[in-house]
C-alpha positions in Angstrom: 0.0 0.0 0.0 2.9 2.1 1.0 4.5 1.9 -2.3 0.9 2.5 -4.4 0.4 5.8 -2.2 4.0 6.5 -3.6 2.9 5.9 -7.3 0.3 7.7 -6.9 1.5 10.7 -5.7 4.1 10.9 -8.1 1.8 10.4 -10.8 0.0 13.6 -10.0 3.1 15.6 -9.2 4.0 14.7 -12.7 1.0 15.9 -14.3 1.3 19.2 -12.4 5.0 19.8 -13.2 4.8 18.6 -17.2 1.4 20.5 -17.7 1.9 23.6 -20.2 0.7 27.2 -19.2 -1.3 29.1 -21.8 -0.7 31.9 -20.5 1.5 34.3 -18.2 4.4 32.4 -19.2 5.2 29.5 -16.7 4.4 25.9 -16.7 2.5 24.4 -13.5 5.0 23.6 -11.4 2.6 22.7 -8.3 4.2 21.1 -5.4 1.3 18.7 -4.0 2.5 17.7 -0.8 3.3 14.3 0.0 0.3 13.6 2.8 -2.4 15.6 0.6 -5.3 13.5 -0.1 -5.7 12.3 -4.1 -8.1 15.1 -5.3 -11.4 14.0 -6.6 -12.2 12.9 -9.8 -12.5 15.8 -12.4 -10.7 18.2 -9.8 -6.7 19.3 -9.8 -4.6 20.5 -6.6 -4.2 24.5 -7.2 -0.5 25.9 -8.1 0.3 27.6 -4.4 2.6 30.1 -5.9 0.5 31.7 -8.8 -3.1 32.6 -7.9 -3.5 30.6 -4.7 -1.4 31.8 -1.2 -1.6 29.5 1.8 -1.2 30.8 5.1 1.4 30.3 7.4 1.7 32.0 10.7 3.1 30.5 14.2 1.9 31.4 17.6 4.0 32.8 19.7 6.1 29.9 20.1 6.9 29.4 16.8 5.4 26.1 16.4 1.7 26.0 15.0 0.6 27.1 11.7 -2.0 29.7 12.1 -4.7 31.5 9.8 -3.8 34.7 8.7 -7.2 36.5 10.5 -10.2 36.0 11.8 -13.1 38.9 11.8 -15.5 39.4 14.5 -19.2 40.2 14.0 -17.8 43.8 15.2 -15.3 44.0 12.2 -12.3 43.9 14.4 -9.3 41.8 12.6 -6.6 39.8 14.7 -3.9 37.5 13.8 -3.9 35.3 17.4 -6.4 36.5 19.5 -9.1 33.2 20.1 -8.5 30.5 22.6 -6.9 28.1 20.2 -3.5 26.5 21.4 -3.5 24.9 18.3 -4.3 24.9 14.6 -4.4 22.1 11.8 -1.8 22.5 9.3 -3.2 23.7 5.6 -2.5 20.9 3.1 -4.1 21.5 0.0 -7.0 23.5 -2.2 -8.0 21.8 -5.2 -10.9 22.7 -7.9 -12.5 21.6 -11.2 -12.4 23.3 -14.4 -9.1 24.4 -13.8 -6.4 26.5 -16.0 -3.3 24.0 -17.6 -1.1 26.3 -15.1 -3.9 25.0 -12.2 -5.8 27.7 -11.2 -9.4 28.6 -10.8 -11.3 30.0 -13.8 -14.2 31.6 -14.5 -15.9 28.0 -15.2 -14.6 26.5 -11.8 -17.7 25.2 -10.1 -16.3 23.3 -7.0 -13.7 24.5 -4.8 -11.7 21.4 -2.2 -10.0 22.4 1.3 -7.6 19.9 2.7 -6.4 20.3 6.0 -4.1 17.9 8.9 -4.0 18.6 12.3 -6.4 19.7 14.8 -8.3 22.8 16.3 -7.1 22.8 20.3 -8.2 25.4 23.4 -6.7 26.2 26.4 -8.1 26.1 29.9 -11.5 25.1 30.2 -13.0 26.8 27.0 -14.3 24.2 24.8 -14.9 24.5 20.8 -18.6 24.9 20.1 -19.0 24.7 16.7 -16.4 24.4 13.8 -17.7 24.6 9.9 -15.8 24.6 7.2 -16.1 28.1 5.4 -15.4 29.7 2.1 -16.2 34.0 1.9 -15.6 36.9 -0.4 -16.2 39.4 2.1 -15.3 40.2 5.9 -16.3 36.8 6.5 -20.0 36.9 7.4 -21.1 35.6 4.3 -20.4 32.4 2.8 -19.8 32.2 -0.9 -20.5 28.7 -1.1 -24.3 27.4 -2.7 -24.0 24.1 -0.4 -23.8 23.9 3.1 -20.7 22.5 5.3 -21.6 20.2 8.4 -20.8 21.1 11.8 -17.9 19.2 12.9 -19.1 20.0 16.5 -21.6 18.1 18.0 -21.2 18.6 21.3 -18.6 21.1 23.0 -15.2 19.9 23.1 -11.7 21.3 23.6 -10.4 19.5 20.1 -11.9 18.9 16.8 -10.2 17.1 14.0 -11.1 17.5 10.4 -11.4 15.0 8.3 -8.4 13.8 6.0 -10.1 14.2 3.1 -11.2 16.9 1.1 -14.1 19.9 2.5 -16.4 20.4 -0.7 -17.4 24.4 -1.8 -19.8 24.4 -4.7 -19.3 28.2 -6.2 -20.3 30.2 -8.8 -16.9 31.8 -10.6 -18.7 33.4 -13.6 -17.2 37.1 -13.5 -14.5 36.1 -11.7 -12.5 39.6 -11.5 -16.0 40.7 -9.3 -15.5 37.5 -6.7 -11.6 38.0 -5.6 -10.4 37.3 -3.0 -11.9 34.1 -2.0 -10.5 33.3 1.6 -10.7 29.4 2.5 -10.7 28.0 5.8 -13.1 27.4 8.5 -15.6 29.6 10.9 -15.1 28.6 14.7 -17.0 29.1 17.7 -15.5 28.7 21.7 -17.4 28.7 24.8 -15.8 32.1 25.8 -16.9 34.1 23.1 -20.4 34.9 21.7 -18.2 36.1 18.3 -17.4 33.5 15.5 -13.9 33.5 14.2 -13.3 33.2 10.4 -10.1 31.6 10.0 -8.4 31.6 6.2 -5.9 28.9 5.7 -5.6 29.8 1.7 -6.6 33.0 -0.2 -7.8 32.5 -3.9 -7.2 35.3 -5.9 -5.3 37.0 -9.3 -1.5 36.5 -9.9 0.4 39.5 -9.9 3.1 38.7 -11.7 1.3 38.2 -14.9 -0.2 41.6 -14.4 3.2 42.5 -14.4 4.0 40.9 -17.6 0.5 42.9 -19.3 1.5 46.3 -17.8 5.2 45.8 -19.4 3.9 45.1 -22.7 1.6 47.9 -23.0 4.6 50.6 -22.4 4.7 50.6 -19.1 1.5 50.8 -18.0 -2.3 50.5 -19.1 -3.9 53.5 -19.5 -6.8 56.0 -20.4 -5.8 58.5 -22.4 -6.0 62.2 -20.8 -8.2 64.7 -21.9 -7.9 67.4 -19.9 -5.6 69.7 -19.1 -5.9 69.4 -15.6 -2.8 67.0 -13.7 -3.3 63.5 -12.8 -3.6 62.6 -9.2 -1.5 59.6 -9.0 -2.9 57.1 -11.3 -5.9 58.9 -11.5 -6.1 61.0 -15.0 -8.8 63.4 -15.6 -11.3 63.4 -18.9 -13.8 65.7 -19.8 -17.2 65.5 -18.6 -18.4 65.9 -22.5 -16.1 63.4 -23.9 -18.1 60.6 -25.8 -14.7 58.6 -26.2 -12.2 57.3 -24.4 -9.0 56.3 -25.9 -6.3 54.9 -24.0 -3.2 52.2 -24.2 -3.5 48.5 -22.7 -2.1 44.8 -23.8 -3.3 42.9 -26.5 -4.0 39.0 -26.4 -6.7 36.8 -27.9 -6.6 35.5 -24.4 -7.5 38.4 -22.6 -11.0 40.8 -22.0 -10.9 44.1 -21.9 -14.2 46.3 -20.7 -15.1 50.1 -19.9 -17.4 50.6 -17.2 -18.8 53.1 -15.3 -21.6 53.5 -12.2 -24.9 54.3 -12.7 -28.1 54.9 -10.2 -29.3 51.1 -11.5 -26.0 49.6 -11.1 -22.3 49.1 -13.1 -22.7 49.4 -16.8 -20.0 47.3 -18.9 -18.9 47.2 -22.2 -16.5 44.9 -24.4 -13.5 46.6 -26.0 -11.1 45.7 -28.7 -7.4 46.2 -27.8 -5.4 46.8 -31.7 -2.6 45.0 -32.1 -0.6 48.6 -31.8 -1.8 48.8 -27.9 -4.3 51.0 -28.5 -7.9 50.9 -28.1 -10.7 53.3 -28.4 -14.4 52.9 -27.3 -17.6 55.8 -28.0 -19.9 55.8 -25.6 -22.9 57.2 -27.7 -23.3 60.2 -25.3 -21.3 62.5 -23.2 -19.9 60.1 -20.3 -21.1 63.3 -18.1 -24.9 62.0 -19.0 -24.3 58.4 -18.4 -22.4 58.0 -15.5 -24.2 58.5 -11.8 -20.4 59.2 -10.1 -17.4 60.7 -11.5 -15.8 57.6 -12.4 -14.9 55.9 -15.6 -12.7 52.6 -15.4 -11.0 49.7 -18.0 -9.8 46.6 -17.4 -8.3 43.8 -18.8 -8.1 40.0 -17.2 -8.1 36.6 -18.6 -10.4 33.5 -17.2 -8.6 33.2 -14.2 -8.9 36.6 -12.6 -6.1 38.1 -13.2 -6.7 41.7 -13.5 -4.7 44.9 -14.5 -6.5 48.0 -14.2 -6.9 51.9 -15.0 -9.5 54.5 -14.2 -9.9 58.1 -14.8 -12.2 60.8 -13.2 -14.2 63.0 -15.6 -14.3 66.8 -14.5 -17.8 68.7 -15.5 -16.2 71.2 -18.2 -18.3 73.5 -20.2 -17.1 73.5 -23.9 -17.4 77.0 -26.0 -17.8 77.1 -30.0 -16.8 80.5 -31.9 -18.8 81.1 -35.1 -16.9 83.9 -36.8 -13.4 83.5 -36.5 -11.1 85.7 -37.3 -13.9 88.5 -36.4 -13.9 91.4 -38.9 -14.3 95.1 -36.8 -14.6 98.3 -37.7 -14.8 101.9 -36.6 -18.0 101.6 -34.9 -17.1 98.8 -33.0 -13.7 100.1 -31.8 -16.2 103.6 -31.4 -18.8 101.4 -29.0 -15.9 99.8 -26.9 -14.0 103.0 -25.8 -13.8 102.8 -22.3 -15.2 99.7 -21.3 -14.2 97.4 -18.6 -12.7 94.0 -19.8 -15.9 92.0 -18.7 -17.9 94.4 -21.1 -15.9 93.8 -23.9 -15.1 89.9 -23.1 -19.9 90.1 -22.9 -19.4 92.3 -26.4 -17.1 89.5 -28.2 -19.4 86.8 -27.0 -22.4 88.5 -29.0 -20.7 89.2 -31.8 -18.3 86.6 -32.1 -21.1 84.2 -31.9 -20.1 82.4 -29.0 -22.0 79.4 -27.8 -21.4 77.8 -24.6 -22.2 73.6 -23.9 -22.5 71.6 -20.8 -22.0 67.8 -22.3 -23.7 68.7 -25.0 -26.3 70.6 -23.9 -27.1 74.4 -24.7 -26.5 76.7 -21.9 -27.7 80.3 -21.7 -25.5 82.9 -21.7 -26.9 84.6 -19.1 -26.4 81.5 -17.1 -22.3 82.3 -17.6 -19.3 84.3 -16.6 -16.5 84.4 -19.3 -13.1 85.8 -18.3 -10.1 85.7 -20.1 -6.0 85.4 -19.2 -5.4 89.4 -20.3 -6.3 92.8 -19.0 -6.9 96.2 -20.8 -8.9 94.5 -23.7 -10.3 98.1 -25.0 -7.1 99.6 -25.6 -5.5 96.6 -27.1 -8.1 96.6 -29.8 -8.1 100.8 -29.8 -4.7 100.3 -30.9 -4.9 98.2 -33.7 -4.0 99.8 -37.2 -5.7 98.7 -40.2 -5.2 95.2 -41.0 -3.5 94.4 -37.5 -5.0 91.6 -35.1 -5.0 90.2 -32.0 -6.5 87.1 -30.3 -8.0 87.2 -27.1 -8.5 84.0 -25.1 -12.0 83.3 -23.5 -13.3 80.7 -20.5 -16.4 80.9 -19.5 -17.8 79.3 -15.6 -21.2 78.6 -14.7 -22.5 81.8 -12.7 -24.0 79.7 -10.0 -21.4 76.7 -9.8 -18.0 78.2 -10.5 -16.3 74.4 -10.7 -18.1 74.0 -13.7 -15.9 75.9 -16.2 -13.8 75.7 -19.4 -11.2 73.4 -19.0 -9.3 75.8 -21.3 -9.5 79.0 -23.0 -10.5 79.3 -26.4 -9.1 81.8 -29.1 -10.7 84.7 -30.5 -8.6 86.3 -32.9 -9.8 89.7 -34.0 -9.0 91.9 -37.3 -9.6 95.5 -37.1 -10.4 98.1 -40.8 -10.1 101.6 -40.7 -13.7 101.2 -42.6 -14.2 101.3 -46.5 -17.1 102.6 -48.9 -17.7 100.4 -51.7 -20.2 99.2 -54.5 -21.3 95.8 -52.6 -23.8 94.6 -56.4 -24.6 96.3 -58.9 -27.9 94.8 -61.5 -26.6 93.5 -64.0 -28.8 94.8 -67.1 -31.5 97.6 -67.5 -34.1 96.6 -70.0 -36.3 98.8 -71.7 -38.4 96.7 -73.5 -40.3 97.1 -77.1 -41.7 100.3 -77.6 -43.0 102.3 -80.8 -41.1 105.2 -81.8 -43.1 108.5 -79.9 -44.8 110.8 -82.0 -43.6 113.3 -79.0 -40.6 113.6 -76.6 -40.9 111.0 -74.4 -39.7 109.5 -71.0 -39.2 105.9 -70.9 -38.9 103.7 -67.8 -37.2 100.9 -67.7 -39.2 97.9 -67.5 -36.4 95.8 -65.4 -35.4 98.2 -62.4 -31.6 98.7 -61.2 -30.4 97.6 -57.9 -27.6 99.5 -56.4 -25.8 98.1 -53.0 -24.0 99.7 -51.3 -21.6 98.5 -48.3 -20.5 101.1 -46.0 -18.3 99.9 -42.8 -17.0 103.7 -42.5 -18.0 105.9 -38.7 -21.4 105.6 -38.7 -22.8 109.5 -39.8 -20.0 109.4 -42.2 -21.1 111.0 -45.8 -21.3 108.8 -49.2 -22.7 110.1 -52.7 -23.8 107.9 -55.5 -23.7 109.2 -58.7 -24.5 108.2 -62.9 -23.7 108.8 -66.0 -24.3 107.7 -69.5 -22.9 107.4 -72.9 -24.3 108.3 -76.6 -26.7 105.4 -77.6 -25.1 104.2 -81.4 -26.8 101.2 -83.5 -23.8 99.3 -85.0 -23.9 101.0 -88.1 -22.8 103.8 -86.1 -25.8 106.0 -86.1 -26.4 107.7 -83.3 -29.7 107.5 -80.9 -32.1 110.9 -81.3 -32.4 110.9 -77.6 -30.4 110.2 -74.1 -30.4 109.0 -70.8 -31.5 111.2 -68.2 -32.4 111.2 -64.2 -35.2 112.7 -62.5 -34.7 113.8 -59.0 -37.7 114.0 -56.2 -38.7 117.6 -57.3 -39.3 116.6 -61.2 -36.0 117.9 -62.1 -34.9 116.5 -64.7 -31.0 116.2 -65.8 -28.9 114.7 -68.4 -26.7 112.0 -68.1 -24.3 113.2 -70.5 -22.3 114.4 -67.2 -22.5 112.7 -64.0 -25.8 113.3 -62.1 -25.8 112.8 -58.6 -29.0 110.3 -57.7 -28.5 109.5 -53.9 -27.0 110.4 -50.7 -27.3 109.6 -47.6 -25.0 108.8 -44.2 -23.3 105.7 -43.2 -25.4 103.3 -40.7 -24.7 100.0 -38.8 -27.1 98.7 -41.6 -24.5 99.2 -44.5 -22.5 96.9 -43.3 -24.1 94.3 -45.1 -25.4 95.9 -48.1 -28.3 98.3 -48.5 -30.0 99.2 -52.3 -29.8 103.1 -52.7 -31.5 103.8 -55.5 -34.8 102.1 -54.3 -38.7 104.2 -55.1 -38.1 104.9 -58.6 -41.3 104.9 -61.6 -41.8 101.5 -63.4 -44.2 103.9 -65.7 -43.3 106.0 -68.3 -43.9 109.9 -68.3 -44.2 112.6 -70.0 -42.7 116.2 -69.7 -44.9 118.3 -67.2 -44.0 117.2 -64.0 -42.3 113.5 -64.3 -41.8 110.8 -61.0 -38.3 110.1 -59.7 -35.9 107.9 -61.6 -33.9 107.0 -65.0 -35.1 107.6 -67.9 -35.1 107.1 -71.9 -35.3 110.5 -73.1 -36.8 109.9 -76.3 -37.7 112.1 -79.2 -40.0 111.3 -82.4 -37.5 111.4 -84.9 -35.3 108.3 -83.9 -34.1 106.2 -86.8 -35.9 102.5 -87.0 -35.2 101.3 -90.3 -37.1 98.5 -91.9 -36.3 96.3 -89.2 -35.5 98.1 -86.6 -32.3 99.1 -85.0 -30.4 98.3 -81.9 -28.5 101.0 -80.3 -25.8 100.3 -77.6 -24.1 103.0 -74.7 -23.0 102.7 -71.1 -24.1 103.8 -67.8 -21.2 104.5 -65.1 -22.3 104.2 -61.8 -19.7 106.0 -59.2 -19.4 106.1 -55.2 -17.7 108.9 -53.2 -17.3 110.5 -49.7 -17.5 113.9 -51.2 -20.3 115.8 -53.3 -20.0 117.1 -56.5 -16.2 114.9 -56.8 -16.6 112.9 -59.5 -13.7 110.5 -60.1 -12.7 108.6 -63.1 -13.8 105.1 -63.8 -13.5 103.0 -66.9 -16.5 101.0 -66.6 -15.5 98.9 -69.8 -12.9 97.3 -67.0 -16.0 96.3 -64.8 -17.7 94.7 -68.0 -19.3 95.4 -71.6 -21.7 98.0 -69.4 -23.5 98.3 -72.8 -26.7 100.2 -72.9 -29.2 98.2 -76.0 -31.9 99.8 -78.0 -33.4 99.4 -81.2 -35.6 101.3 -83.4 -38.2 100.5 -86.4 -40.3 103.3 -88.5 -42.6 105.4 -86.5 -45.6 104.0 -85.4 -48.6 105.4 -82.8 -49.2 102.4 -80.8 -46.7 100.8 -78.3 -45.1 97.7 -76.9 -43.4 96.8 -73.8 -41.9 93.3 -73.7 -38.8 92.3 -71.3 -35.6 91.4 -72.7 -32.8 89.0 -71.2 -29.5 88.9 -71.4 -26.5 86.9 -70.7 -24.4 89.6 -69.9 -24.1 90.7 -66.2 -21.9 93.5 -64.6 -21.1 93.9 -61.1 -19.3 96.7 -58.7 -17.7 96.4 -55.4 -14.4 95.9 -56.4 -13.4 99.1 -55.7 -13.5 100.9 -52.0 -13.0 104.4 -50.8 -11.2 104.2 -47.5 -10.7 107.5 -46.0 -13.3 109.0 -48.5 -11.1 109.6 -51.0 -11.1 107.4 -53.3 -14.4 106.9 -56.2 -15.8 103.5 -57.2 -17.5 102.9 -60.1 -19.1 100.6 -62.9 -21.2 99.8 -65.4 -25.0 98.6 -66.2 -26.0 97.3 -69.7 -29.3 98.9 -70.8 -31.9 97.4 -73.4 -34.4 99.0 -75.1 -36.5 98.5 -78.9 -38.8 100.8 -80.6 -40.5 99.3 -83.2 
């Protein structure tokens, strides 16, 4: 019998030291001692060094192998403090469903305690009750679905376990939620109304393969930053409004990696993919600010047997600004408005027109709801300074008004340009038609049957001056005859004023209005009139004898449109650079009746390339103008 025992128990060391580790490195290389019981069937003795940790205290004498703890119903730990002279020795833990290195896994279903020896008090006080016990927690709650026997039936100052193996049926699904698992026995003594929990083993991950993960992913998993706030110790910070996390970590086919966070129904978790560059990357769908009940967001990555490694970062609530109009055009009114005001009015000025918006995860936040500030002082004069064409960027954060700690977690840039102001054609119609009329039997005044739009953009001190004025050319057929008539304008009293020399047909002062365009040449007659007292506008001053031909006869001119600061200063301007700016009529013998029909063309003139900064410069072009008589 001896030597079977001895066969035996080599046999199974054998299988333990030849079995090959899938992962973390090592073989199994499990020591099963020489009086440990032959496991049962299905089950393997657990590696002590990786994973599983036996306990192995002395009393004060140095002689007895004692649990590490026990834990009273009050929570108070000791390493020696029941009335137990002696302790059995712990011989062995063994399981099912094990790893090839012989550990636990998430599909382990039954957990074995071996133990020799016995459990001995002093003095009078006699053992009441001795089960043996398997907990996650402080002790008071077994992890075990089964239930162990007393091995006390009546008080007694020894009890002696069993040589053979104390069963656990557990549940190790999720195992990285269940560690540690402490193994050993709960104890009762006459003198105490306390159990003790005594662990002779601890079940829980290997640290050295952690070691191996945290290596391989360049020194140590990670999430990835996103603020600019420091880390506190491991701990980095994200932003509250950040819908991804991105961070570094190891990759294996044999390893799980998760996010998680806390929320008021419980942990969520979610599966990520680690690359094969040690990165990974996971979108929550929503601002983790929105989903997550604490501050916390956490991955991990562990394999089947509980190993674990570990990062976590802390989200701060940020607010996150968006600028609209960058770089932000100003001009001489706005420098005008800001004169004089405190940095917190101009910072409120720049939100407005800036278009600054302001977001807390996402969410729209009132403006009035915020305080912006910025790094600088003496904003007013730094943009009073500026010369034409010179910028500067200001930096703006913004906090909640009613809870400071909710702020920017940096400032964003507003870069600003400033212009002295310019006066400048901003459109100019393209075509004035004239339609199909019959040759008058008396001088008359055509309107045109298409109307001329005139824009002007004026970004000058508001109250500044500006004067429009228009001219036109000799109307010639392209045989060179001439037109027996001319353009001519009619002002708001009836007078009326050839075009032959620039005629001055509106005025008026610059306005915050002009900044984006306004028509000056609007209220003009659509009808045509005669000579005794005619509406305002532009007119075909035509006379009875114009030349039709058989056919009729298409006459062509220009009209120069021109811009200035001054009245009455008419500068030069070759329209024909701005376009054809041709002016097209034609003409058939004289008839009584009349008719209007509308033209189109394919020709189109504009203005606006030219400004007057300073008021000194003129801006002109060119409309094309169609008319037939007939």
């Amino acid at each position: 019998m001896k030597f079977r025992k001895f066969i035996l128990q080599l046999g199974l060391l054998l299988t333990v030291v030849f079995g090959v580790g899938i992962f973390g490195g090592e073989s199994a290389n499990a020591e099963v001692p020489q009086d440990a019981p032959a496991p049962p069937t299905g089950a393997q003795v657990l590696d002590d060094s990786h994973g599983c940790t036996k306990y192995a205290y002395t009393d004060s004498k140095g002689v007895f192998q004692v649990p590490k703890s026990a834990v009273t119903l009050t929570g108070t730990p000791s390493n020696n403090g029941w009335s137990f002279s002696k302790y059995p020795n712990f011989v062995a833990l063994a399981a099912n469903n094990t790893s090839s290195t012989n550990r636990i896994t998430d599909k382990t279903t039954e957990i074995y305690l071996a133990v020799k020896g016995s459990f001995t008090t002093s003095g009078t006080t006699k053992i009441t009750s001795m089960v043996p016990y398997i907990t996650n927690g402080n002790g008071m709650t077994s992890f075990a679905s089964n239930s162990s026997p007393d091995l006390v039936s009546t008080p007694k100052q020894t009890v002696t376990p069993a040589t053979t193996y104390y069963k656990f049926d557990v549940n190790m699904s999720g195992i990285i939620n269940k560690f540690p698992l402490y193994v050993g026995f709960k104890g009762k003594t006459s003198d105490k109304s306390a159990s003790a929990y005594m662990g002779f083993a601890v079940l829980g991950p290997d640290s050295s393969v952690t070691d191996v993960w945290q290596h391989e992913a360049n020194s140590y998993i990670r999430i990835n930053g996103t603020t600019h706030v420091p880390a506190t110790g491991s701990m980095v910070n994200i932003k509250s409004s950040d819908r991804v996390i991105t961070g570094i970590a190891y990759p294996s086919p044999e390893i799980s990696a998760e996010v998680y966070y806390t929320t008021v129904s419980g942990v969520k978790r979610f599966p990520v993919t680690v690359n094969a560059d040690k990165t990974y990357s996971f979108d929550f769908g929503a601002p983790i600010g929105n989903l997550a009940s604490n501050s916390v967001v956490s991955f991990d990555e562990y394999n089947d047997m509980g190993d674990i490694a570990y990062a976590s970062a802390q989200f701060k609530q940020v607010l996150d600004l968006d600028v609209a109009k960058t770089p932000l055009n100003i001009y001489p009114d706005d420098v005008h408005d800001l004169s004089g005001k405190t940095d917190q009015q101009v910072l409120d000025w720049l939100v407005k027109a800036a278009g600054i918006t302001v977001t807390h995860n996402e969410a729209p936040v009132n403006i009035s709801d915020v305080t912006f500030n910025s790094t600088e002082s003496g904003l007013a004069n730094q943009i009073a300074n500026l010369k034409d064409g010179e910028s500067t960027t200001i930096d703006v954060g913004a906090a909640l008004t009613a809870t400071p700690s909710t702020a920017t977690d940096t400032t964003k840039p507003v870069r600003i340009v400033n212009h002295e102001g310019t006066l400048s054609f901003q459109s100019i119609s393209p075509t004035m038609d004239f339609g199909t009329v019959a040759v008058p039997s008396k001088e008359t005044l055509f309107a045109p049957t298409t109307m001329p739009e005139v824009f002007v953009e004026d970004t000058q001190l508001s109250g500044t001056p500006w004067y429009v004025t228009a001219s036109a050319s000799d109307l010639e057929s392209a045989d060179n005859r001439k037109l027996n008539g001319h353009m001519v304008y009619v002002d708001a009293n009836g007078g009326k004023q050839s075009m032959a020399s620039a005629v001055q047909i509106a005025a008026g002062q610059s306005t915050r209005d002009m900044k984006d365009g306004m028509n000056v040449v609007t209220g003009w007659s659509k009808e045509n009139q005669q000579l005794g007292n005619p509406a305002n506008g532009m007119y075909l001053d035509a006379l009875p004898s114009i030349y039709s031909g058989d056919k009729g006869t298409t006459y062509t001119g220009t009209i120069s449109w021109s811009l200035t600061n001054a009245p009455g200063s008419v500068g030069t301007g070759d329209s024909g650079d701005l376009g054809d700016g041709s002016v097209s009529t034609s003409s058939s013998s004289a008839d009584s009746s009349s008719e209007e029909e509308t033209n189109s063309s394919s020709e189109s003139e504009s203005g606006g390339d030219q400004s007057i900064p300073g008021g000194s410069t003129v801006g002109s072009s060119g409309t094309p103008v169609y008319n037939a008589f007939g």
